[in-house]
C-alpha positions in Angstrom: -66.5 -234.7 -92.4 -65.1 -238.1 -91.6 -66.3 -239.7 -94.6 -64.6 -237.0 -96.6 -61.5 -238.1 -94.4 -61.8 -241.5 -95.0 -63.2 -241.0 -98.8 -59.9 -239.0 -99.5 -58.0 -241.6 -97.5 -58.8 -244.8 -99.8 -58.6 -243.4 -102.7 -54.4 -242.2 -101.8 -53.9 -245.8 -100.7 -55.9 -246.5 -103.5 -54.1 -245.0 -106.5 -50.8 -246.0 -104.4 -51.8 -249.8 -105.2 -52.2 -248.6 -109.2 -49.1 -246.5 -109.4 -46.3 -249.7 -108.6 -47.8 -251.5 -112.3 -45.5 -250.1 -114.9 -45.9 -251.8 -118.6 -42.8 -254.3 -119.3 -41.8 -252.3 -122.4 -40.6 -249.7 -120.5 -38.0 -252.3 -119.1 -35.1 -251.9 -120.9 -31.9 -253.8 -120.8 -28.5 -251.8 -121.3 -25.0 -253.8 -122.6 -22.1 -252.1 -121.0 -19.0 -253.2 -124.7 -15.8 -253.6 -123.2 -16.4 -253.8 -120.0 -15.9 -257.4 -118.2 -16.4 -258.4 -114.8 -14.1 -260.9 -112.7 -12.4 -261.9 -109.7 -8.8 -263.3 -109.8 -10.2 -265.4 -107.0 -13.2 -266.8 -108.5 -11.4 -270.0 -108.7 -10.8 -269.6 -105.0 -14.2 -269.3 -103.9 -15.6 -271.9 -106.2 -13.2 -274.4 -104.3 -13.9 -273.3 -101.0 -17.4 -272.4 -100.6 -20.6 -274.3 -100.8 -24.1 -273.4 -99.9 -24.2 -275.8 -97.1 -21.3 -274.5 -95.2 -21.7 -272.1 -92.1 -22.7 -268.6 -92.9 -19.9 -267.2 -91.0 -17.5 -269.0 -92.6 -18.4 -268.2 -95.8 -18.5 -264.7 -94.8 -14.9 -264.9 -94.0 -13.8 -266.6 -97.3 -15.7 -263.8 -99.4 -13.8 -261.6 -97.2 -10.1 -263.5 -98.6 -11.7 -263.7 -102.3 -12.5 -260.0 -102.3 -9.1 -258.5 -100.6 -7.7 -256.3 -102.6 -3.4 -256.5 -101.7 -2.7 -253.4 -103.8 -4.7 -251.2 -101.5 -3.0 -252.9 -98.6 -0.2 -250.6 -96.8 2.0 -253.6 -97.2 2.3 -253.8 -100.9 5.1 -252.3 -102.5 5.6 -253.6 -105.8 8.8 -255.8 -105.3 7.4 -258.9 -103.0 6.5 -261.4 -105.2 3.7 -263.0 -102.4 1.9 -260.9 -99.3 0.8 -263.3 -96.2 -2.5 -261.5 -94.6 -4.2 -262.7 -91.9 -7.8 -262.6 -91.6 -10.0 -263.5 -88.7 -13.4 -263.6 -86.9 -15.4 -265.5 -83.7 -15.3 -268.7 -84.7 -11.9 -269.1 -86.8 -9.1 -267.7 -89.0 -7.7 -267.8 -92.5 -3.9 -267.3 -93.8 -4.2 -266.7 -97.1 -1.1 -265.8 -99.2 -1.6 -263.6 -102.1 0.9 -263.0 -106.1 1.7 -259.6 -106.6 -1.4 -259.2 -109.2 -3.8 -260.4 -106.0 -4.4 -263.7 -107.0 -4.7 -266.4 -104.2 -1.7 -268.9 -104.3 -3.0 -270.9 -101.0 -4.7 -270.7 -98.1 -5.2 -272.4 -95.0 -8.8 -272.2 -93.2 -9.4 -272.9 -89.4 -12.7 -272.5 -88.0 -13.9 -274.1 -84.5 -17.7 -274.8 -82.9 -19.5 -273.9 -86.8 -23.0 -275.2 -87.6 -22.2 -278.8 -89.7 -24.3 -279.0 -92.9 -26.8 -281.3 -92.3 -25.4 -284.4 -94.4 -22.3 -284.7 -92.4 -24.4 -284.6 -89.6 -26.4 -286.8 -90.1 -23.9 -289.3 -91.7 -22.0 -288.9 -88.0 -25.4 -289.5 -86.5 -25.9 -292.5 -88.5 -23.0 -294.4 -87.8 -22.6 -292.7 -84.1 -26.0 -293.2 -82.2 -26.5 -292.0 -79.1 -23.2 -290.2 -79.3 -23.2 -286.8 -78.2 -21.0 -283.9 -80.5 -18.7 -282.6 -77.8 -16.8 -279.8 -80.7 -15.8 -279.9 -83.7 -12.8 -278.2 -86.0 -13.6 -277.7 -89.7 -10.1 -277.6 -91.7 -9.2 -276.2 -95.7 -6.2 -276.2 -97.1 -6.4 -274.8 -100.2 -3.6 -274.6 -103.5 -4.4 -272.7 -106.7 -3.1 -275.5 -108.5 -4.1 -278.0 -106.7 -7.6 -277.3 -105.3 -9.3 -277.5 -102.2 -9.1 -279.8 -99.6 -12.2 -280.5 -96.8 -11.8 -281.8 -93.5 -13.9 -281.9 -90.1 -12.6 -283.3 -87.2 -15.8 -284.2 -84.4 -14.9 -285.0 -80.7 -17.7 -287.3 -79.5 -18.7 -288.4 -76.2 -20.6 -291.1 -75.2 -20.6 -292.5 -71.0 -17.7 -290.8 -70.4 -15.8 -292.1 -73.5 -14.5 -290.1 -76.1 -13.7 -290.7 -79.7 -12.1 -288.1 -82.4 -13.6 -288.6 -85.7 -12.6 -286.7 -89.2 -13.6 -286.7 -92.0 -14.6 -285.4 -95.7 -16.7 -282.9 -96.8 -18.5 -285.6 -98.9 -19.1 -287.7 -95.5 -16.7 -289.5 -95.8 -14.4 -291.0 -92.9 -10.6 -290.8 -93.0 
């Protein structure tokens, strides 16, 4: 009776294995005419973000991009631009939107994120044996102007303290 059990048992997992390998011409690929996809904030986002950067503030910013105004109580069709206010642990974004929900500017402030690595170690470089007290990581961003990347480092070292900014290309300013 056990081997009947067990018989019965491999050959389910068995056929379970087999039954996931479908032949690729049953894959099909389906055009949608007419039907485009975009953000009015693409342009946004493609300033803003980078892979490097912290996840949480990227989170945030995909937050801004994807804010719709129109389904916001506060639109109401005369205002020309809305001012929202968006927020989480580590920082905040004021982001002022047209009336067609477009980004015109924003300005990012975000305290105590993870630093990509190449602005670390560029501060590590030229900073041994300094130790990273905090640091501030600052966007200002225009739609006609672009994006602007700053991070400002508080380091210690025996009691001494020195405030360092700069680029998001590592780059001191």
């Amino acid at each position: 009776m056990r081997k009947w059990i067990f018989g019965l048992l491999f050959i389910g997992l068995a056929s379970l294995t087999f039954a996931q390998d479908r032949p690729k011409e049953d894959v099909r690929t389906v055009e949608l005419e007419g039907v485009i996809l975009t953000s009015p904030n693409y342009a946004y986002l493609a300033e803003v973000q980078d892979v490097a950067s912290s996840e949480i503030v990227q989170k945030l910013e995909r937050k801004v991009a994807t804010f719709d105004i129109k389904e916001s109580p506060m639109y109401n069709k005369i205002d020309k631009a809305y001012e929202v206010f968006f927020s989480n642990s580590k920082g905040k974004i004021v982001a002022t939107y047209d009336e067609n929900g477009k980004i015109l500017s924003a300005f990012e402030k975000f305290g105590d994120v993870v630093v990509p690595d190449p602005i670390r170690n560029t501060v590590v470089q030229a900073y041994p044996d300094w130790k990273m007290n905090s640091n501030k990581y600052l966007v200002t961003y225009y739609h006609d102007k672009g994006a602007k990347k700053v991070y400002h480092f508080q380091l210690e070292k025996n009691n001494k303290k020195k405030n360092l900014k700069m680029t998001w290309e590592g780059l001191p300013l």
